[in-house]
C-alpha positions as CSV (number, residue, x, y, z in Angstrom):
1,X,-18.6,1.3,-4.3
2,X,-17.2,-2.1,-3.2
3,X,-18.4,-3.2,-0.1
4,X,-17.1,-6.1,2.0
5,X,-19.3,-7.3,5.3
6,X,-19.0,-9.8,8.0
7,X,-16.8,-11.8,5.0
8,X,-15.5,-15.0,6.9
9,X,-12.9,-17.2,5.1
10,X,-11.9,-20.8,6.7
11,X,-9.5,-23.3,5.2
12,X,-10.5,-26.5,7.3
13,X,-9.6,-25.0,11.3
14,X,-7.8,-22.3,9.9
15,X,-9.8,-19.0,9.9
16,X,-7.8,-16.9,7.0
17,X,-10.1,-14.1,7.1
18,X,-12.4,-13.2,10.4
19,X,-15.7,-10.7,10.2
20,X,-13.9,-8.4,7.6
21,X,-15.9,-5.1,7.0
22,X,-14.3,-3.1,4.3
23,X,-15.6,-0.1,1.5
24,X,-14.1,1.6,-0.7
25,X,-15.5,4.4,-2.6
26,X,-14.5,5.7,-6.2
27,X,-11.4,7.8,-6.7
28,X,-10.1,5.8,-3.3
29,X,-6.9,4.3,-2.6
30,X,-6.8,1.6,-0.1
31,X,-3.6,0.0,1.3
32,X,-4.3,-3.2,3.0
33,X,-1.5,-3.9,5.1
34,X,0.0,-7.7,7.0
35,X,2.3,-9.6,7.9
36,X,2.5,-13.2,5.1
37,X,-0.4,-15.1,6.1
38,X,-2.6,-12.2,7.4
39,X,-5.3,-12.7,5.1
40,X,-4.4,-9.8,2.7
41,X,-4.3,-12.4,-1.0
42,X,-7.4,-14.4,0.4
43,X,-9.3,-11.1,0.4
44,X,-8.2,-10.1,-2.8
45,X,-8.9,-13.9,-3.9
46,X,-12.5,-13.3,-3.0
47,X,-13.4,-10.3,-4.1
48,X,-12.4,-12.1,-7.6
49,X,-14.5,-15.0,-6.8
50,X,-11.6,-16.9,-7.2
51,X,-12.9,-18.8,-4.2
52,X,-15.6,-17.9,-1.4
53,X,-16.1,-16.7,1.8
54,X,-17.4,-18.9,4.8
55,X,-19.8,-16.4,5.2
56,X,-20.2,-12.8,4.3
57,X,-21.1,-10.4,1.4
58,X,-19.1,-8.9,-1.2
59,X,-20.8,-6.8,-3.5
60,X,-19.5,-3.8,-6.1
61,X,-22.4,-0.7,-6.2
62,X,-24.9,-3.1,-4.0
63,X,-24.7,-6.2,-6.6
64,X,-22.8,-9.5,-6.5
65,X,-19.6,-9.5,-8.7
66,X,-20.3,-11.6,-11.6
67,X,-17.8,-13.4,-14.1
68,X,-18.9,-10.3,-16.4
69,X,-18.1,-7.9,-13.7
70,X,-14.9,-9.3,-12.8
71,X,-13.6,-8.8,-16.1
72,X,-13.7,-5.3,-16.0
73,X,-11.4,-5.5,-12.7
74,X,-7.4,-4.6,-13.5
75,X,-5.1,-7.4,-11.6
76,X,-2.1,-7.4,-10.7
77,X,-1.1,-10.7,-8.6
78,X,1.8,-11.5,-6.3
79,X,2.6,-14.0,-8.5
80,X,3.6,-12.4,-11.8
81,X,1.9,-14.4,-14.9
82,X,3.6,-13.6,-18.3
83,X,4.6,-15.8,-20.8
84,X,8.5,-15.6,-21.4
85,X,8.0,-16.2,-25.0
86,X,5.8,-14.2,-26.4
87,X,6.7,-11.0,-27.2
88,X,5.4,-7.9,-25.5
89,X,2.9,-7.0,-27.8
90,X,1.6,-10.6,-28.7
91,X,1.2,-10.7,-24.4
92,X,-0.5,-7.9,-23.8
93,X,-2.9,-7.9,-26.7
94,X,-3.9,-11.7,-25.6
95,X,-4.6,-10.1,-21.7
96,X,-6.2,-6.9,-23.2
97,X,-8.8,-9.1,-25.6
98,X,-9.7,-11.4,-21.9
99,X,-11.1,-7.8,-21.1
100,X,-12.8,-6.7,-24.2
101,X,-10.1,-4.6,-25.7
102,X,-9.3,-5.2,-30.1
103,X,-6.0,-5.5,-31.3
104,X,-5.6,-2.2,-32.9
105,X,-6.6,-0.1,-30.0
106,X,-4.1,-2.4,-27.8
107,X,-1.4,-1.7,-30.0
108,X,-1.5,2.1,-30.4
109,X,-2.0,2.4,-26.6
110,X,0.7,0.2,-25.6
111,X,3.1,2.3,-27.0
112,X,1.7,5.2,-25.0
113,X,1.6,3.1,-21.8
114,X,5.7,1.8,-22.6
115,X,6.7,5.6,-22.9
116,X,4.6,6.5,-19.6
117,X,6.2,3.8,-17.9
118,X,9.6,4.3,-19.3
119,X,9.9,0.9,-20.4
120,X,13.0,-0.4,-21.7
121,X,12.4,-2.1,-24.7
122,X,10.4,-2.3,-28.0
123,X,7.0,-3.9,-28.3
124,X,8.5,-6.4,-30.3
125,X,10.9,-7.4,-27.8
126,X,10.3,-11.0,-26.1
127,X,9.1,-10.9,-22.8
128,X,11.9,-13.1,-21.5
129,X,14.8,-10.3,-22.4
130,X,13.3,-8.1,-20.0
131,X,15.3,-7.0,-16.6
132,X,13.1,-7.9,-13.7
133,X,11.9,-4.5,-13.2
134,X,10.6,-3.9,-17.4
135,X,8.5,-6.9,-17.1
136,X,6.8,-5.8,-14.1
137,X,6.1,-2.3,-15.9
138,X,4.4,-5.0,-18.2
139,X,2.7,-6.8,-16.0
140,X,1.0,-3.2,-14.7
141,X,0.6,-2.4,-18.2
142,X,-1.8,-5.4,-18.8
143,X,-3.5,-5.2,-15.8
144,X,-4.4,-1.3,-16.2
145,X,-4.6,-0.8,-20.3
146,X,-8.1,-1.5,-20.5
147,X,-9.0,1.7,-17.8
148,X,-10.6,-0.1,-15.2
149,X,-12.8,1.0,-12.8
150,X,-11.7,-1.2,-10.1
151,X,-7.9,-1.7,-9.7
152,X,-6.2,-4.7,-7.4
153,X,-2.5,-4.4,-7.0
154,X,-0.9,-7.3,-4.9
155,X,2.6,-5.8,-3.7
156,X,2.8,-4.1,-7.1
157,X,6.1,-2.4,-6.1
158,X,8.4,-5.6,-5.0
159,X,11.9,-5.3,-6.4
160,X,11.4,-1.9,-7.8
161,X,14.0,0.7,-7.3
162,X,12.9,4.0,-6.2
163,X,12.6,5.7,-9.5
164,X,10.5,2.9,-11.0
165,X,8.6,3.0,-7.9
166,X,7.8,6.5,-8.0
167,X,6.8,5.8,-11.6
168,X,4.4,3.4,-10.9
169,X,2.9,5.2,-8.0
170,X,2.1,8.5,-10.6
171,X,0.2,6.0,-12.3
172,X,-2.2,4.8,-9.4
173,X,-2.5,8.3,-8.5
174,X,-3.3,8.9,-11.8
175,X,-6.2,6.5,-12.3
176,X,-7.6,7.4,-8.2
177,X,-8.0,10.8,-10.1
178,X,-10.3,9.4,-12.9
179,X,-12.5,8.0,-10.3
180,X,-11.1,4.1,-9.7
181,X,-11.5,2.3,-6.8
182,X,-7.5,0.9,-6.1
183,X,-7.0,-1.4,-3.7
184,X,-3.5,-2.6,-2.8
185,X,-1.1,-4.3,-0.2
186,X,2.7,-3.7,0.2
187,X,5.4,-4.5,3.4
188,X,7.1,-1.0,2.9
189,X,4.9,1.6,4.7
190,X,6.2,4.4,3.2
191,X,4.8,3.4,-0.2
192,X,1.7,2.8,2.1
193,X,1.5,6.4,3.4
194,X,2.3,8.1,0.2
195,X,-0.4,7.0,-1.5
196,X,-3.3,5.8,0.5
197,X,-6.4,7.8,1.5
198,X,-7.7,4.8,3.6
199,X,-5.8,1.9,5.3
200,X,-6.7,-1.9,6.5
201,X,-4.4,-3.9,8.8
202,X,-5.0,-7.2,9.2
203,X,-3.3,-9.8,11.5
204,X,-3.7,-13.6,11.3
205,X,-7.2,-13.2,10.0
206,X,-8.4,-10.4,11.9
207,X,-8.9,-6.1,11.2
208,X,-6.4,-4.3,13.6
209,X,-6.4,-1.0,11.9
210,X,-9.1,1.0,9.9
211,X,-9.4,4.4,8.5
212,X,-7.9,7.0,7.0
213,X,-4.3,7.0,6.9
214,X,-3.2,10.1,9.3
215,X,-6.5,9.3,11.7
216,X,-4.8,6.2,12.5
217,X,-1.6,8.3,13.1
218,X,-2.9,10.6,15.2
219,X,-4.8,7.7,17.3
220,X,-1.1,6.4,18.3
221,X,-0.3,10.1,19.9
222,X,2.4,12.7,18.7
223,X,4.8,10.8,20.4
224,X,7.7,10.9,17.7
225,X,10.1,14.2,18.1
226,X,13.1,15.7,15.9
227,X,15.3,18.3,17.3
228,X,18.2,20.3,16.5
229,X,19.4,22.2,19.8
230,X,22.9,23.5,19.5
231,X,23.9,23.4,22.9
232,X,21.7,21.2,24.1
233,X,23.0,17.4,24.5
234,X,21.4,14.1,24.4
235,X,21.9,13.1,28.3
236,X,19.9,16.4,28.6
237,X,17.1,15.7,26.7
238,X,16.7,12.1,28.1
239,X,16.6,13.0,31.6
240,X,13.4,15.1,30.8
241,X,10.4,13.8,31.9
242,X,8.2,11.9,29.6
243,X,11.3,11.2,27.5
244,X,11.8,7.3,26.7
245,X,14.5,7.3,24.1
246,X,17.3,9.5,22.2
247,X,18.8,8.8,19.4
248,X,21.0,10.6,16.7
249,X,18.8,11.0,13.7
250,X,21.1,13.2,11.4
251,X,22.0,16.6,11.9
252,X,19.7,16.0,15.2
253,X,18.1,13.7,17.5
254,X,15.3,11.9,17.2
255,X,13.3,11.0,20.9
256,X,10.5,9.0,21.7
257,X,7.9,10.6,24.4
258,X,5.6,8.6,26.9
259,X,3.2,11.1,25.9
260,X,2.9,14.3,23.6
261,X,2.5,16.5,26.4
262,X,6.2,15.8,27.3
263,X,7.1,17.8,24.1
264,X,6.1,21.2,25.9
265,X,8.7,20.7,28.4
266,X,11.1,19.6,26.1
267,X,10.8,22.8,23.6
268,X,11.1,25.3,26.7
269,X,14.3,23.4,27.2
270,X,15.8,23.3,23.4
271,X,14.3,26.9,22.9
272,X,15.6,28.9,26.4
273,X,19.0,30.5,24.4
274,X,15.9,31.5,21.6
275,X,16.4,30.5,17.7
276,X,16.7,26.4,16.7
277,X,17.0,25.0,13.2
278,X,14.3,22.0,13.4
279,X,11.8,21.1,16.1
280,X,9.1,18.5,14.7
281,X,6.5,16.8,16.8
282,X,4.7,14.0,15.0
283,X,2.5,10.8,15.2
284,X,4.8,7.4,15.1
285,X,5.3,6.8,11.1
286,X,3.4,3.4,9.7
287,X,6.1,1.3,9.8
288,X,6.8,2.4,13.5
289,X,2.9,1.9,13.9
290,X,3.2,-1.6,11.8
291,X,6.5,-2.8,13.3
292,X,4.7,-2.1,17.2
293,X,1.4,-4.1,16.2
294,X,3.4,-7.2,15.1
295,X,6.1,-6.9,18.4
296,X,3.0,-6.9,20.4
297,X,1.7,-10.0,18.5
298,X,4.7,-11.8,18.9
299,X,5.0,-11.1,22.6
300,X,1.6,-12.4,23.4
301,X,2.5,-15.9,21.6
């Protein structure tokens, strides 16, 4: 289990990271979510010991992480780290020894991890001919070949298309199913909700949203509404009470309530003539959720 509490980090006047409590627990995904400068890198920065907190603990099953520890941790930083001119194998067996792993072993399971990945390319390839999107299925592949335990993903999906994207998400999943702790931050929510169990929002330093994923929905109301109403119009459904917006959404219209009780009113409405194709009730998505937070932070400055 890795355990952050009370972790302070200040740069000078600048407080990066304020009374942070944070666990994670094996065969757990956590998203940690923030706008640029939220604190999101500093936290994975200390729980590397790459530098310290202020003030605080951070400890994996109760214990300080040590250099020893640390290199059992897969990383995956913002700022990708491979050398153009080596080739893929020569790069990857150099970051597979940092963690313990022989040549040999490297080899044979690279080739397993390029097929997995649907890398484009041959292990001989130079890391420079690689499309933006290959080399980043490398970078994943060095920082997960030696089956960590403990897994830190900074925005692991940037400048992925969706098919890569999925790809690499399969693999996360696939490693939360062994039993590794995965922690990770990304700006698109949807990647967010898809694969977190628990979530972290942070915002200029300080925890704005904790727990699990759909809790955290759920807190925010069922406030979000689909319909498709034959017959019914939009000037109808926005002069029902407790309805604060309509807008088309596809083959429907999508409305925003004041509260989730106004959805009663509104299905005796759409359902009076009987039978409707879709009427869906939720909680706001996480980027409704995310995009709300930061409009309120920005109103208060």
């Amino acid at each position: 289990m890795l355990k952050l509490e009370h972790v302070n980090k200040d740069f000078g006047s600048k407080h990066a990271v304020q009374d942070l409590d944070l666990t994670i627990q094996p065969g757990e995904v956590m998203g940690l979510i923030g706008q640029n400068r939220a604190g999101k890198t500093t936290t994975f920065r200390m729980i590397l010991s790459f530098i310290q907190p202020t003030s605080g603990s951070i400890t994996w099953d109760g214990q300080p992480i040590t250099d020893q520890r640390r290199q059992t941790i897969g990383f995956l930083p913002e700022e990708r780290g491979l050398y153009q001119k080596l080739t893929i194998e020569d790069q990857i067996v150099y970051m597979a020894a940092l963690h313990g792993m022989n040549r040999a072993d490297t080899l044979k399971d690279l080739k397993t991890w390029m097929g997995r990945l649907d890398v484009v390319g041959k292990p001989s390839d130079k890391v420079q001919s690689l499309s933006k999107g290959n080399a980043q299925k490398i970078q994943m592949i060095a920082a997960l070949i030696f089956n960590p335990k403990f897994i830190i993903l900074d925005e692991p999906f940037s400048g992925l298309d969706p098919v890569n994207t999925s790809i690499m998400m399969d693999e996360i999943l696939r490693f939360r199913d062994q039993g590794a702790m995965i922690i990770f931050s990304s700006h698109d929510m949807n990647n967010v909700s898809k694969i977190s169990d628990h979530l972290t929002m942070l915002k200029r330093g300080q925890t704005v949203l904790q727990g699990p994923v759909q809790a955290i929905r759920e807190k925010f109301g069922r406030i979000k509404l689909y319909v498709e109403a034959p017959g019914v119009t939009a000037d109808q459904l926005a002069a029902q009470p407790g309805v604060v917006t309509v807008v088309p959404s596809g083959a429907g219209l999508e409305l925003t309530l004041a509260n989730e009780e106004a959805g009663k009113g509104i299905f005796d409405l759409v359902t009076k003539h009987g039978y409707i194709p879709a009427f869906s009730q939720q909680p706001p998505t996480l980027d409704e959720i995310f995009r709300q937070e930061v409009a309120t932070d920005e109103s208060s400055n």
